[in-house]
C-alpha positions as CSV (number, residue, x, y, z in Angstrom):
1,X,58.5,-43.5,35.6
2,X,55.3,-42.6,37.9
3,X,52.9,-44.8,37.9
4,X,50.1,-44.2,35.1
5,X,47.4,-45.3,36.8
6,X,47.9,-42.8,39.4
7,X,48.6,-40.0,37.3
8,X,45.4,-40.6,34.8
9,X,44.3,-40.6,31.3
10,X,45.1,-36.8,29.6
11,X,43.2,-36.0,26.6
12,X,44.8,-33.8,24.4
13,X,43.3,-32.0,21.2
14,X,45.0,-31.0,18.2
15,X,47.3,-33.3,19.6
16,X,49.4,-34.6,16.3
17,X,51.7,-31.6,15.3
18,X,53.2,-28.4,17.4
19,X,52.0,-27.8,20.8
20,X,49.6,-30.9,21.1
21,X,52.4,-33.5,20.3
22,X,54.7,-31.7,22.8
23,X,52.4,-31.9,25.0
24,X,51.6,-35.5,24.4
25,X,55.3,-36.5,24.6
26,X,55.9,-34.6,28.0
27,X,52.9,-35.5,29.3
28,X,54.1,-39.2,28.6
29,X,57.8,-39.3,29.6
30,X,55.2,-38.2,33.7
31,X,53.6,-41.2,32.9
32,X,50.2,-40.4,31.9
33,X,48.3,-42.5,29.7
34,X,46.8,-41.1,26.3
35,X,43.7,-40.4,24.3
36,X,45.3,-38.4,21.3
37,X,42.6,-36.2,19.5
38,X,43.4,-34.5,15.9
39,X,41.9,-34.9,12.5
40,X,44.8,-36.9,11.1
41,X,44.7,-40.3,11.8
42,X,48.1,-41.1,10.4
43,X,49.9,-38.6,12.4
44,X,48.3,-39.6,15.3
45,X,48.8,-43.3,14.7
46,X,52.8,-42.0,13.9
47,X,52.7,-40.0,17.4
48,X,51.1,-42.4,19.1
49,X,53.6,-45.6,18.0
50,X,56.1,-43.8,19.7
51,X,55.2,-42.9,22.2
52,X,54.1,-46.3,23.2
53,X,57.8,-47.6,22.7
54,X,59.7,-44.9,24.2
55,X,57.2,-44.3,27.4
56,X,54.9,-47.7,28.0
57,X,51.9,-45.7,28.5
58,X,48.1,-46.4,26.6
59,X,47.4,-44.7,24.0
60,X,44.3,-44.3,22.2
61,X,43.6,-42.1,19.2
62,X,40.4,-40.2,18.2
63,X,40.6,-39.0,15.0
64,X,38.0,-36.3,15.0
65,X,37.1,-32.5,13.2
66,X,35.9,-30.7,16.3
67,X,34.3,-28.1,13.7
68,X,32.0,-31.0,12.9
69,X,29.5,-31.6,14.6
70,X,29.4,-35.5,15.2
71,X,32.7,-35.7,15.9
72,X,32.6,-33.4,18.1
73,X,29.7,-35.5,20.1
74,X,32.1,-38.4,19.9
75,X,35.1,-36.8,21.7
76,X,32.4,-35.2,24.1
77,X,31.2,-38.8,25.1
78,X,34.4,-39.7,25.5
79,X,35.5,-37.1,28.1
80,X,31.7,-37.7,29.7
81,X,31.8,-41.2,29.7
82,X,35.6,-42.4,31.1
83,X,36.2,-41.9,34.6
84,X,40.1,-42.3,34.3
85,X,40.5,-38.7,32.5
86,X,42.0,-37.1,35.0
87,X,43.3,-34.3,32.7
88,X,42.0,-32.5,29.4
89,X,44.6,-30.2,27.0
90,X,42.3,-27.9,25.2
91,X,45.0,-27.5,22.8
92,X,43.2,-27.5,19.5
93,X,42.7,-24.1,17.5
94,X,43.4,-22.2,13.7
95,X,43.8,-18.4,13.6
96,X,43.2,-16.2,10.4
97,X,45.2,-12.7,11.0
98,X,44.1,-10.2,8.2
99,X,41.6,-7.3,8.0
100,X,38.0,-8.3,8.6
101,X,36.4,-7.1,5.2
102,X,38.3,-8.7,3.3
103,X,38.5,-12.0,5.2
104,X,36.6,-15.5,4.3
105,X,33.8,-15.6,6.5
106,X,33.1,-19.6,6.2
107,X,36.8,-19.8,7.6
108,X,36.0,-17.3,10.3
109,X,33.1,-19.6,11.5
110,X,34.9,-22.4,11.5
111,X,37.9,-21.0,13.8
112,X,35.2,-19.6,16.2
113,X,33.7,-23.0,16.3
114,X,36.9,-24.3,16.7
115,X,38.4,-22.0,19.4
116,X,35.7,-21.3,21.5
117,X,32.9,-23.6,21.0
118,X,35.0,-27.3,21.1
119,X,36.9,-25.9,23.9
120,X,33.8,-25.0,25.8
121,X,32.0,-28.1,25.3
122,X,34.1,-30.7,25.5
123,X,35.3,-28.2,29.4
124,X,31.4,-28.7,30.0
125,X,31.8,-32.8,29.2
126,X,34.7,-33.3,31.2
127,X,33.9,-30.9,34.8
128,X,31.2,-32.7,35.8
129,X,33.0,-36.2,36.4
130,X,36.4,-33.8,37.7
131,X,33.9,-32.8,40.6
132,X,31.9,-35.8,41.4
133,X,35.5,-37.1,42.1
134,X,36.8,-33.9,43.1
135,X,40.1,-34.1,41.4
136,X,41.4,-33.6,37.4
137,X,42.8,-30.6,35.3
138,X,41.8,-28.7,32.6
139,X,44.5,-26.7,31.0
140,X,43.6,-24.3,28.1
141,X,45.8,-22.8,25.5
142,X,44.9,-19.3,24.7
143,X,47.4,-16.8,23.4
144,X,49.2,-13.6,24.4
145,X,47.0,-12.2,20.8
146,X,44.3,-11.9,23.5
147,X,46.0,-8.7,24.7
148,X,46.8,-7.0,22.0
149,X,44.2,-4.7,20.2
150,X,46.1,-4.6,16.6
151,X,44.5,-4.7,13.2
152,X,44.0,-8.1,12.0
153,X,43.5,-9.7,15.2
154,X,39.8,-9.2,15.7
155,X,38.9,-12.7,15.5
156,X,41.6,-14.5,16.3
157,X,42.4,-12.2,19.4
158,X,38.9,-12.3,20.5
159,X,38.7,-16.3,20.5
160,X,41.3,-16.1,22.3
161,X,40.6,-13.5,25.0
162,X,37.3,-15.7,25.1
163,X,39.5,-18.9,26.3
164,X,41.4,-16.4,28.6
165,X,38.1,-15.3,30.4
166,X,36.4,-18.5,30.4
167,X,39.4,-20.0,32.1
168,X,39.3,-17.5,35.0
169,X,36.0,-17.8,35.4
170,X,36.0,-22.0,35.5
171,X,38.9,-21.6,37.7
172,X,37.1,-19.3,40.6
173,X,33.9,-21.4,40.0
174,X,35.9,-24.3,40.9
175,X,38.2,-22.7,43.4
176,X,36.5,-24.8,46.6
177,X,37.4,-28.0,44.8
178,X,40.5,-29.8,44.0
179,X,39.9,-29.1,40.4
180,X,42.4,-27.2,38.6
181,X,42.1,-25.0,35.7
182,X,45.3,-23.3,34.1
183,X,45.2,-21.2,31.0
184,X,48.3,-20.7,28.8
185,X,49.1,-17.7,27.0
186,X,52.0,-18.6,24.1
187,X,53.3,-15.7,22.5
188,X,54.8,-16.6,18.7
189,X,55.5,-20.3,18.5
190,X,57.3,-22.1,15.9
191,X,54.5,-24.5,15.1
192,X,52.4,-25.3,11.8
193,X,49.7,-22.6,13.3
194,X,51.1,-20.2,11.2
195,X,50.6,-21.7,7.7
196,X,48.1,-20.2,5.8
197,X,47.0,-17.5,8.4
198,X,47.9,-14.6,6.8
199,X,51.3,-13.8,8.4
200,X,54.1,-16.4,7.8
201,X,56.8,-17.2,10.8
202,X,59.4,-16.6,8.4
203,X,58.2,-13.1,8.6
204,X,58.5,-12.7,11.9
205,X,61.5,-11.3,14.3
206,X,63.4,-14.6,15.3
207,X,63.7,-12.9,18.7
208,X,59.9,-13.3,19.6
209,X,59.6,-17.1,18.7
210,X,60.1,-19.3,21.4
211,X,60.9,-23.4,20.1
212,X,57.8,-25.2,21.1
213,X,59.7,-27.6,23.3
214,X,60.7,-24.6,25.6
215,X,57.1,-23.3,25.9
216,X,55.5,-26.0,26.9
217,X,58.1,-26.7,29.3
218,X,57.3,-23.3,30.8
219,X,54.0,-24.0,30.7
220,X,54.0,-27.5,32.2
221,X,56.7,-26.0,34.9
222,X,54.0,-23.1,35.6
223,X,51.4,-25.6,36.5
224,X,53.6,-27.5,38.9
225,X,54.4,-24.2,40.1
226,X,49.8,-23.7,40.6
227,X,49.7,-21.1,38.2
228,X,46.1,-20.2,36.7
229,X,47.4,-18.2,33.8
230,X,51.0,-18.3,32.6
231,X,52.7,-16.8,30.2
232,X,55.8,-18.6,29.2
233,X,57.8,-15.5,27.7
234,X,57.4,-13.3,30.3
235,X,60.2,-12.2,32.2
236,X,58.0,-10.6,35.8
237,X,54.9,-11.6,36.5
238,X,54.4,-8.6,38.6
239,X,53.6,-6.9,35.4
240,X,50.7,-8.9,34.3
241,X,49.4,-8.7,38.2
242,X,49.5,-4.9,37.6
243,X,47.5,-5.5,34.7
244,X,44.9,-7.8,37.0
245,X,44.8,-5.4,40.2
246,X,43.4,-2.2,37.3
247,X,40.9,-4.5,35.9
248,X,39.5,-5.4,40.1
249,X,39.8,-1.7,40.6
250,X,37.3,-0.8,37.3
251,X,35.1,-3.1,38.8
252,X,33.1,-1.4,41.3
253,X,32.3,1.8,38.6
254,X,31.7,-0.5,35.9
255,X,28.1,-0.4,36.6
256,X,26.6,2.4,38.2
257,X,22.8,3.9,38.7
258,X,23.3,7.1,36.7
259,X,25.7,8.1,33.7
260,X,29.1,9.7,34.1
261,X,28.8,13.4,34.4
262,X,31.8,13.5,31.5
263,X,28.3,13.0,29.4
264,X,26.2,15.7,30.4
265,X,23.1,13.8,30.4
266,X,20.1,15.7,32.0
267,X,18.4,13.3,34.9
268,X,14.7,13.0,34.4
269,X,12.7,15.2,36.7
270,X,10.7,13.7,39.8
271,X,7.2,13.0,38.7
């Protein structure tokens, strides 16, 4: 087993069910100690009691609602305040698929508060101790629903595309530093996610649900590999590079001093 104390503490959020407790027990068998973050306490304290006899390795648990806002300070104090995080899991996240009208707004707020505002605080506790000593990882779990347009997805796609662009951005800012930043883009997942959000796995094709184990497998090989953004179920990369070399080559006509003639708008006369 590698040493712990090398490796780091990794703090992991909605770490007691589905991709958090995967995460949790890979990252353990590498021999990183633990700070386990979910709301349950008793699932954590299950997770975390075996993981410390199988693996060795600390463990804490923070039981904590990252859509409330005292909890939320408390995990943020923790990341702030412990210099042997050496890696955070952004893992935490709900998503509500269904027309907007019709949708529960106070559930809405809460997933937006959930997906993009924990993640982007408790990124913002953790960076500044990752570059004082110039080393840690943040990894952040977004989804492949940030790609696709579709009714139903407009909130959880657009939390999610949020992650997706926060990530690259985090990961150029940091880009001079030993810092890393990966973002993760799961397609369908067999995980408790889907209960409740308005379409049920059961529904689904079973040929575009990967086992949870496998993904984050492809995940966790895709960050040994240096990866910034990986997408565990796709079969070339070079397509999603396509995909990145069109947005670059948007970029310098995104912004221009006069309209596009296609709009046939009249420039004002020389005074």
């Amino acid at each position: 087993m590698n040493n712990p104390h090398k490796l780091g503490t990794a703090l992991i959020t909605g770490a007691s069910t589905g991709i958090g407790a995967t995460y949790a027990k890979r990252l353990a068998r590498r021999g990183h100690d633990l700070i386990l973050v979910a709301r349950s306490q008793a699932n954590l304290d299950k997770l975390a009691g075996e993981l410390a006899r199988d693996t060795g390795v600390n463990l804490r648990v923070l039981a904590a609602d990252l859509t409330d806002e005292a909890d939320l300070r408390r995990v943020e104090a923790v990341l702030h305040d412990d210099p042997d995080i050496s890696l955070l899991v952004n893992n935490a996240g709900s998503a509500t698929l269904g027309p907007l009208a019709g949708a529960d707004i106070g559930r809405l707020s809460r997933e937006i508060q959930l997906n993009i505002v924990a993640p982007t605080r408790l990124s913002h506790a953790v960076l500044p101790g990752f570059v004082a000593r110039n080393r840690g990882a943040l990894i952040n779990i977004a989804s492949v629903m940030s790609q696709m347009v579709i009714p139903g997805n407009s909130v959880y796609g657009g939390t999610k595309a949020y992650l997706l662009h926060f990530s690259e951005v985090l990961a150029l800012e940091l880009a001079a530093s030993a810092v890393r930043v990966q973002v993760v883009l799961p397609g369908a997942t067999r995980t408790p996610l889907w209960n409740g959000s308005g379409v049920e796995l059961k529904d689904l094709p079973p040929d575009i649900v990967m086992e949870v184990e496998e993904m984050v497998d492809a995940a966790l090989a895709g960050f040994d590999q240096g990866e910034r953004i990986t997408i565990p179920s796709l079969p070339d990369d070079a397509d999603w590079q396509r995909l990145l070399k069109a947005r670059e080559a948007l970029q310098p006509n995104l912004s221009r001093k006069h309209a596009a003639p296609r709009y046939q708008i009249a420039l004002a006369a020389a005074v």
